[in-house]
C-alpha positions in Angstrom: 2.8 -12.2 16.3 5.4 -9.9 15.0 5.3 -5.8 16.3 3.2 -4.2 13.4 5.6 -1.4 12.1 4.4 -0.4 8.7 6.9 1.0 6.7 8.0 1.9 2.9 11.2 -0.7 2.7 13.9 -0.6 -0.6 15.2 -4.2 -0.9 15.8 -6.7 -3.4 13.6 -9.2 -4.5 15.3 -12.2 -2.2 14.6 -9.4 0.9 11.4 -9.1 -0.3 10.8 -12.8 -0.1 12.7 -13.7 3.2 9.6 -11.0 4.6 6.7 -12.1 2.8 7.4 -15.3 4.3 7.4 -14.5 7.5 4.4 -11.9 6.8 2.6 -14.4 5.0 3.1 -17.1 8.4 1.1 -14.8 10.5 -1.2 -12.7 8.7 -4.0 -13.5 6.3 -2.3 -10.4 3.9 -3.3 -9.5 0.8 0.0 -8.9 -1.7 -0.5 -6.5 -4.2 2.0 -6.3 -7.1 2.8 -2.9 -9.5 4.9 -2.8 -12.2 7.1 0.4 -11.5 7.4 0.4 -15.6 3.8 0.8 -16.2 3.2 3.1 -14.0 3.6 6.5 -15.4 0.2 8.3 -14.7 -2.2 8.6 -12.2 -4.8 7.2 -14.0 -2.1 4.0 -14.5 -1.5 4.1 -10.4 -5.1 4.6 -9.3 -6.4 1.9 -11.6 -3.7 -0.7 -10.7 -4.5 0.2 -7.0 -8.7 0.1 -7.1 -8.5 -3.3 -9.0 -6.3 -4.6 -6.7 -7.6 -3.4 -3.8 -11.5 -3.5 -5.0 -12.6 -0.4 -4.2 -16.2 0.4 -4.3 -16.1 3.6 -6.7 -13.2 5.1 -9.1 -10.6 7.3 -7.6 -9.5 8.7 -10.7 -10.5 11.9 -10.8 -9.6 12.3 -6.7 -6.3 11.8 -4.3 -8.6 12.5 -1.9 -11.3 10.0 -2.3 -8.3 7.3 -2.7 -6.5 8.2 0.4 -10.2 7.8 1.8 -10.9 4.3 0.7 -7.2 3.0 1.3 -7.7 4.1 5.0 -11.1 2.4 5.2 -10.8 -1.4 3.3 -13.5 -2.4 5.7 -14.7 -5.1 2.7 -11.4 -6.9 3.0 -10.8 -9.9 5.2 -7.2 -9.4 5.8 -5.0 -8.5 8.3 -1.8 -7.3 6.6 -1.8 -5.3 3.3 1.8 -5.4 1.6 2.2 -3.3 -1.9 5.3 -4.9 -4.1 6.4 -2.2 -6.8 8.4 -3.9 -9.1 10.8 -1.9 -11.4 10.9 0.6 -9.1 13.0 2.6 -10.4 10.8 3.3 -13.6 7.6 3.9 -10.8 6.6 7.3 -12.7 10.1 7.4 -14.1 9.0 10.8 -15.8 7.0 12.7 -13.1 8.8 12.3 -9.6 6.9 14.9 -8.2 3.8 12.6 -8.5 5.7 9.8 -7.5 6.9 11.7 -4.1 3.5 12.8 -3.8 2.5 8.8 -3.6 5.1 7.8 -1.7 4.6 10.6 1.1 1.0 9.9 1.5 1.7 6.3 1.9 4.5 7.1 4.6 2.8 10.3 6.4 -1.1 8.8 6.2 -1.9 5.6 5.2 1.2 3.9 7.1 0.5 5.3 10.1 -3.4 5.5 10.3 -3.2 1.0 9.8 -0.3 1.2 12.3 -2.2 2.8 15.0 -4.6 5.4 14.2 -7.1 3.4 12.8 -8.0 2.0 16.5 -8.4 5.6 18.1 -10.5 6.9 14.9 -12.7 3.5 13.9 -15.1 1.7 16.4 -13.3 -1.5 17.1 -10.6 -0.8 14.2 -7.8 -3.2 14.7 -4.0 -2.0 13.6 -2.7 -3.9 10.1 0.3 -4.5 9.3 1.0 -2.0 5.9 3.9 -2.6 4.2 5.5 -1.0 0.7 8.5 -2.8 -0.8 10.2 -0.9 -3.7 12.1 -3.6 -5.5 
């Protein structure tokens, strides 16, 4: 099994491949795809996000309660979560302070709670591999 280091990676889509195929060989991971382009609002992120990822309850109206739920995933199955923003380059091409905001939670919290945190703060929580590739 390969070192879990959860990270946001830039790459191109061949990149992108060569690692899901190596992801997808020893993980059960769930691949979630965004279209950077149609992505310019919150509510477009958040609802992308809790259909993909099935939350129980809408986020929309709370970072909070989303930065909650993506942390927990307990009703998920899989071991590795990998996020695939297409386009990413258009991803909130009109409000890069949101898109900053995004991108720095997923680096400074959700990265690093499925990395390692999770098994210090969750009885029997198991690190997942979390991955973000900006295409």
């Amino acid at each position: 099994m390969m070192l879990i280091e959860n990270k946001i990676i830039q790459t191109t889509e061949d990149g992108f491949l060569k690692e899901l195929i190596e992801i997808s060989s020893q993980y059960n991971a769930l691949k979630v795809d965004i279209d950077g382009a149609e992505i310019q609002t919150w509510k477009d992120f958040i609802r992308s996000i809790e259909k993909s990822f099935q939350f129980p309850t809408t986020c929309e109206d709370s970072m909070d309660r989303y930065l909650d739920w993506i942390r927990d995933l307990s009703w998920l199955e899989n071991e590795a979560f990998i996020i695939l923003v297409k386009n990413s380059k258009e991803f909130f091409v009109n409000n890069s302070k949101l898109r900053d905001e995004i991108l720095n939670d997923l680096e400074e919290v959700v990265l690093p709670f499925w990395e390692s945190e999770v098994e210090e703060v969750v009885v029997d929580g198991k690190s997942k591999l979390f991955r973000v590739y900006l295409i």
